[in-house]
C-alpha positions in Angstrom: -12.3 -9.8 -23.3 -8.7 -11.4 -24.3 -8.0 -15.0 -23.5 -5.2 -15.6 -21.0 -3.1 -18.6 -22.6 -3.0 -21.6 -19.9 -1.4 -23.9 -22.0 1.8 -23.7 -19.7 0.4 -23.1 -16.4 1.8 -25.2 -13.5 -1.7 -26.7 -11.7 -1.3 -27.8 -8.0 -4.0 -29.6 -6.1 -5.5 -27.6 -2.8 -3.9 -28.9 0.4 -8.1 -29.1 1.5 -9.1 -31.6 -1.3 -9.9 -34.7 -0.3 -7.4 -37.4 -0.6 -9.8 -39.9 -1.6 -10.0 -38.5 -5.4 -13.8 -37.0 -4.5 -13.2 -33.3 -4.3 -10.4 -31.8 -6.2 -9.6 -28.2 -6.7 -6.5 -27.3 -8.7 -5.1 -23.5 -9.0 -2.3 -22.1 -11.2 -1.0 -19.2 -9.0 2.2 -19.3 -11.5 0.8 -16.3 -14.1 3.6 -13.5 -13.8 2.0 -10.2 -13.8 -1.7 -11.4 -13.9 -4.3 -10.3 -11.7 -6.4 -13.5 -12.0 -5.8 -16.8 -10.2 -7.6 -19.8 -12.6 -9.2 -22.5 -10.6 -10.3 -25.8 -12.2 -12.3 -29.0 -11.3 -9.3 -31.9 -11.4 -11.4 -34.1 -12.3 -12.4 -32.1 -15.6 -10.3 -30.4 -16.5 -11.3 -30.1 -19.6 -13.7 -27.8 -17.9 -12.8 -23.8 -18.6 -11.4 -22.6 -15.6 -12.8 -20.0 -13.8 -10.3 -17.2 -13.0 -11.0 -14.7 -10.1 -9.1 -12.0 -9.1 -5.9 -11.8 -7.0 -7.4 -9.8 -3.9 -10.7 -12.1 -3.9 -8.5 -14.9 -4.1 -6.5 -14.4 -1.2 -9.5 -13.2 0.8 -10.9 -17.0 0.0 -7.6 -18.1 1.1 -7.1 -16.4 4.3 -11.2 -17.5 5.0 -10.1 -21.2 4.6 -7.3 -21.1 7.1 -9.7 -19.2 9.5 -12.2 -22.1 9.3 
């Protein structure tokens, strides 16, 4: 498998993390042409991401604003 380069990546925080610095998800959904979305622990980020496709991605997505 070939390693997508992150090192340029613009990471946002999740509107649904909590503001109190507990639970913080960051995603890069800035990769032209890629059919991954890499997701990271704020706090670590350090951490390898984890990258999931595009159409799971948005599934998750439209699940969240559902409730």
């Amino acid at each position: 498998m070939r390693a997508i380069d992150l090192s340029s990546v613009t990471w946002r925080k999740s509107s649904h993390s909590n503001s109190d610095g507990g639970n913080c998800l960051e995603v890069a959904d800035n990769i032209p042409a890629k059919r991954l979305v890499p997701v990271r622990d704020s706090k670590d980020t350090t951490r390898t991401p984890l990258l999931i496709g595009a159409g799971a991605w948005a599934a998750f997505v439209e699940g969240v604003k559902r409730g």
